[in-house]
C-alpha positions as CSV (number, residue, x, y, z in Angstrom):
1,X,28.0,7.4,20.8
2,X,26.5,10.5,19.0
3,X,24.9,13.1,21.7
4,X,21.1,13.0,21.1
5,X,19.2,16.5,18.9
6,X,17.6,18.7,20.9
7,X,14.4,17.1,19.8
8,X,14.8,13.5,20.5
9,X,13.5,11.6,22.9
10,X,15.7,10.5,25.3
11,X,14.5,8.2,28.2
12,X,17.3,8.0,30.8
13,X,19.0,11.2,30.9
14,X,20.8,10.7,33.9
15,X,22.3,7.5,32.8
16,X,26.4,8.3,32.9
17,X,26.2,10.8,35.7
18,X,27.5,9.9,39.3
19,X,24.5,8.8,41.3
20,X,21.7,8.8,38.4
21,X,19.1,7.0,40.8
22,X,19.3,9.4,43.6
23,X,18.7,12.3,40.8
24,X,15.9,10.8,39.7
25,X,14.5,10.4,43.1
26,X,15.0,13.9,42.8
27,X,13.3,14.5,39.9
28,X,10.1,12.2,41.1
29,X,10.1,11.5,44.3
30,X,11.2,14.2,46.6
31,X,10.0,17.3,47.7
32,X,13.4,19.2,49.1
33,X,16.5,17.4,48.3
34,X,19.9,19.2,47.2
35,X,23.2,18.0,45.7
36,X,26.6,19.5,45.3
37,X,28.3,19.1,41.9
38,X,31.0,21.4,40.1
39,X,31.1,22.6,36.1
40,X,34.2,21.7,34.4
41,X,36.5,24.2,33.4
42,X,35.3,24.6,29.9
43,X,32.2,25.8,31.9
44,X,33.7,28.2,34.3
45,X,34.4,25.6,37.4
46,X,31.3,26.8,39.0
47,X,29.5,25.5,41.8
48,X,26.2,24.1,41.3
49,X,23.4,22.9,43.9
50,X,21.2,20.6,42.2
51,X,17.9,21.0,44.3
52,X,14.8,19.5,43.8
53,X,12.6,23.0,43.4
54,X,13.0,26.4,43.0
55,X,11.0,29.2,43.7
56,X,8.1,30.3,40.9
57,X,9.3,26.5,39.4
58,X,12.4,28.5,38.2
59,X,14.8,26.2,36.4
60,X,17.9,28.1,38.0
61,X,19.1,30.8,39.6
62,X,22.5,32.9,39.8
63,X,23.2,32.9,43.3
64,X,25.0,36.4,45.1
65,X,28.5,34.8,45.1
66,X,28.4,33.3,41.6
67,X,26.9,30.3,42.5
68,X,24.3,28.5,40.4
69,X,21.3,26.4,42.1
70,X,19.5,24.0,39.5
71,X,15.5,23.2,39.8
72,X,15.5,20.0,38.7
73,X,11.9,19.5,39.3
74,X,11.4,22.4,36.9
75,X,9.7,22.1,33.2
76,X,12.2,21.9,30.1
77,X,12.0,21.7,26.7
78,X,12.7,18.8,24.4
79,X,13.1,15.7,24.5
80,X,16.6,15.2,26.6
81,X,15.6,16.3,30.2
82,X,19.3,16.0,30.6
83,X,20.0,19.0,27.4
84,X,17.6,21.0,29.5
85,X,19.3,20.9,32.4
86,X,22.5,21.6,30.9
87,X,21.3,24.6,29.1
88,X,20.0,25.7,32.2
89,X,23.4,26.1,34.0
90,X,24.5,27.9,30.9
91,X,22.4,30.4,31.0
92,X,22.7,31.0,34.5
93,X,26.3,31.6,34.4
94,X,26.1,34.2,31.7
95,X,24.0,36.0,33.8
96,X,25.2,38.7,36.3
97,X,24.8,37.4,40.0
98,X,21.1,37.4,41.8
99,X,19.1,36.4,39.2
100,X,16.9,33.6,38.1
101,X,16.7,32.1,35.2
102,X,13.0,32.1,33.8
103,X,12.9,29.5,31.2
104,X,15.0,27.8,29.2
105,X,15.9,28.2,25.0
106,X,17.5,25.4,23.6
107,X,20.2,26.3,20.7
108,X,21.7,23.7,18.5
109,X,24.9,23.3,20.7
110,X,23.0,23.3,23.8
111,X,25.5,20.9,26.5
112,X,24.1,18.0,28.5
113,X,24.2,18.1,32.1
114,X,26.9,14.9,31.4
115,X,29.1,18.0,29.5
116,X,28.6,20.7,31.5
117,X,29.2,18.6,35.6
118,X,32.6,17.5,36.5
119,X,31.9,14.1,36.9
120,X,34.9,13.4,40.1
121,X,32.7,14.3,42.5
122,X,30.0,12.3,44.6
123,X,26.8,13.8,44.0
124,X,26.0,12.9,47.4
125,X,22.4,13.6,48.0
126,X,20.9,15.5,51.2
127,X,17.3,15.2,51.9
128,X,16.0,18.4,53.4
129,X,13.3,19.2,56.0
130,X,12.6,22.3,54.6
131,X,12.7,24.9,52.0
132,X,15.9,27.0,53.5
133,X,18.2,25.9,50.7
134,X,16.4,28.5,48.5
135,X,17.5,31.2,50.8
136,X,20.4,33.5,49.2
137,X,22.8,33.9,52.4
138,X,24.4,37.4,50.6
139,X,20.6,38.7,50.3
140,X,18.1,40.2,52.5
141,X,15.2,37.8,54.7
142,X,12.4,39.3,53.8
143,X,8.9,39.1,55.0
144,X,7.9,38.0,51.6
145,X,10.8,35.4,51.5
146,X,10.0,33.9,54.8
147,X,5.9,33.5,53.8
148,X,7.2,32.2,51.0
149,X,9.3,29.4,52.2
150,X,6.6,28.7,55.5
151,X,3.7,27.8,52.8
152,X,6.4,25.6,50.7
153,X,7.3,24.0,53.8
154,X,3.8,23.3,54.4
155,X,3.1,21.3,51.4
156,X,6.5,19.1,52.1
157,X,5.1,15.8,52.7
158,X,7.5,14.0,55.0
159,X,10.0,12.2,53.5
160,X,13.1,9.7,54.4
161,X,16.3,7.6,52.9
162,X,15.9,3.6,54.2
163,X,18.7,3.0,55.6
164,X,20.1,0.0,54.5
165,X,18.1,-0.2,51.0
166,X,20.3,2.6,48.8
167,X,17.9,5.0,46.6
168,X,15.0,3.7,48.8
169,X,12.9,6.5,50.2
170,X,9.7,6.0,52.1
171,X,7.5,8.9,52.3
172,X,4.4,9.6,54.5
173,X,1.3,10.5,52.3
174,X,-1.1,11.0,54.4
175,X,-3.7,8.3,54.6
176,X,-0.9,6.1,53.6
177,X,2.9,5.6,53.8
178,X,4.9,4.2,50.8
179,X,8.5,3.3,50.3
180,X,9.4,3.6,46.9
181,X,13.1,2.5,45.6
182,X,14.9,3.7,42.6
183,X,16.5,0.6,41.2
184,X,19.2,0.4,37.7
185,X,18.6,-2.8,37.0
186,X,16.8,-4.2,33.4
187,X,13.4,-4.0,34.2
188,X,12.2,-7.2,33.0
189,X,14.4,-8.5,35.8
190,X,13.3,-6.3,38.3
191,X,9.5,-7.6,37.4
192,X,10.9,-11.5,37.6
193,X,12.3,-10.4,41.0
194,X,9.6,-9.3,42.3
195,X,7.3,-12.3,40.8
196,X,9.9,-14.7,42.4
197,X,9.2,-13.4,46.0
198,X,5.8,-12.5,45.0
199,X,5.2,-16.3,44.4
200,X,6.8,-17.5,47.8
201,X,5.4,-14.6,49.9
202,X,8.4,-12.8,50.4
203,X,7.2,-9.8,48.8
204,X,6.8,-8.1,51.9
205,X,9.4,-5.1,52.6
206,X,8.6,-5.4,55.8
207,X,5.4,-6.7,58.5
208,X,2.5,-5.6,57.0
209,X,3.7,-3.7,53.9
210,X,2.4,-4.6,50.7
211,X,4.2,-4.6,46.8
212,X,1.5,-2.4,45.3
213,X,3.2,-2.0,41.8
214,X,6.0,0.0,40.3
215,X,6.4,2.6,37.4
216,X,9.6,4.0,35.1
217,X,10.9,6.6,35.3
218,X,13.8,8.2,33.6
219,X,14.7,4.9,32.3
220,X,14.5,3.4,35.8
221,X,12.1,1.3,38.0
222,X,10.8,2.0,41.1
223,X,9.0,-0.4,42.7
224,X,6.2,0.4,45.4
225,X,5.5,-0.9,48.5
226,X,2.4,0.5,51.1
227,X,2.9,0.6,54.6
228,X,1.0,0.6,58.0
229,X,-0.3,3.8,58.3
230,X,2.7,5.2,61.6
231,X,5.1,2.5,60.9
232,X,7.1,5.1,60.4
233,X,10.7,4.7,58.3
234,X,11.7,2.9,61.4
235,X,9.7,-0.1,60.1
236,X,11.5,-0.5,56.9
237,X,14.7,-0.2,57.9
238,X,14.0,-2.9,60.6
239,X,14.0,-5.6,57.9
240,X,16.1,-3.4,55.0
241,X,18.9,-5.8,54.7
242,X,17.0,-9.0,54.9
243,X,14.9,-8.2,52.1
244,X,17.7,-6.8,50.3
245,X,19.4,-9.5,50.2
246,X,16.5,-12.0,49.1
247,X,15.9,-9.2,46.7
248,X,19.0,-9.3,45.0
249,X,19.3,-13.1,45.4
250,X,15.7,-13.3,43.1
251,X,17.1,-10.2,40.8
252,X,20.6,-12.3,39.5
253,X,18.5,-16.3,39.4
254,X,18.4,-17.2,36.1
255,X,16.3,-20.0,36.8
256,X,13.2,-20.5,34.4
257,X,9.9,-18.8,36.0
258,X,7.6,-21.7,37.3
259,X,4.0,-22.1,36.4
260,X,3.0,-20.5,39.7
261,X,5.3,-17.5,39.0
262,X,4.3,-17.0,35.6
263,X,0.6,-17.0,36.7
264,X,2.0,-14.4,39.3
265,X,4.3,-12.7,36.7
266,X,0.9,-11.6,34.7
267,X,-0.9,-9.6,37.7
268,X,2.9,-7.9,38.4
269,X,2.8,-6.6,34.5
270,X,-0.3,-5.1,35.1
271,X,0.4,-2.8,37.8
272,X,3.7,-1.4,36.0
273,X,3.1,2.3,34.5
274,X,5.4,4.8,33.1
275,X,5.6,8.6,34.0
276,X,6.9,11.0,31.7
């Protein structure tokens, strides 16, 4: 398959990297996250820290000891978040150590992240508390680093993994509480799966939630449930693999949609939107 211009659209860039839902929970969904991933030789076998921020929205930074730390969250140009991203790490390496990277010029040869990553390892994702990761440990803790990081923590709205429903991550915000799961699956499926339970009244993550709708994003779809306001994560994870499974059982049927799911299957269609 040819690699995509720099221009073109493209609207999964994650797809081929370890772990592409969790990065685009990253990208979406997540205030302070951080993942460990290495750049082939070609590209120096350098460690990277995928994070979900960086300071001033910097799209990444050349740590002290060599080590580069990606914003996803940050803006990039084109069309491929994915080119971005990659061009990103380039830049950083080829600057000296202890500086950030300010914005991002794409060149014809510009690498995807897919180039650039040595794709062995597990991307494992680590959902963080606070803002700490953007702390250099070779630089100085200053009092203009700490405000820094104390009025980023503040805005953090609090945010958890479901246990028991991977790429699932409910988040407390505010006058309500969501759980919102990152699902690679076709997305006419996803919206039959839902209109399957929908139509029996299995919809429910758990007692009292609500399926409130779902967008794409990155070429994925995450569906949306509300909560209880102080059910807590606790709540979902109480009935995680029971709905799973019905989940999944409704996601593989290949039974035709009856005329009370196709009636269902219309209001389901409506609440689907797409970010970019």
């Amino acid at each position: 398959m040819s690699s995509p211009s720099r221009n073109e659209l493209v609207r999964r860039p994650f797809e081929g990297l370890p772990n592409e839902q969790d990065l685009v929970a990253m990208r979406q969904l997540i205030p302070a996250a951080t993942m460990s991933a290495r750049t082939t030789e070609e590209y120096g076998a350098v460690d990277v820290e995928l994070a979900t921020i960086l300071p001033m929205a910097w799209p990444a930074v050349r740590r002290t000891d060599g080590t580069v730390t990606l914003g996803v969250q940050a803006p990039f140009p084109g069309g491929d978040l994915s080119r971005g991203l990659g061009q990103a790490i380039r830049q950083a390496v080829a600057l000296e150590p202890g500086n950030p990277i300010t914005s991002v010029t794409l060149e014809d040869d510009s690498p995807r992240l897919q180039d650039v990553l040595d794709l062995s390892g597990d991307f494992a994702i680590r959902v963080q508390d606070t803002f700490e990761f953007w702390l250099d440990p070779s630089a100085e803790r200053t009092g203009e680093i700490e405000q820094a990081i104390t009025q980023a923590n503040d805005s953090i709205m609090p945010t958890r993994p479901v246990e028991g429903l991977p790429h699932a991550y409910w988040v407390d915000a505010g006058p309500k509480e969501h759980v919102r799961w990152v699902l690679d699956a076709d997305e006419d499926r996803v919206i039959d799966a839902v209109t399957r339970l929908h139509a029996r009244r299995e919809s429910a993550l758990c007692e009292g939630a609500k399926y409130v709708g779902s967008f794409r994003a990155e070429g994925l779809s995450i569906p949306v449930w509300d909560l209880p306001k102080g059910a807590g994560v606790e709540a979902a994870e109480a009935e995680a693999e029971s709905f799973r499974a019905r989940f999944e059982e409704a996601l593989t049927s290949t039974e035709p949609l009856t005329a009370i799911e196709r009636r269902a299957r219309g209001g389901i269609v409506a609440r689907q939107v797409t970010l970019r």
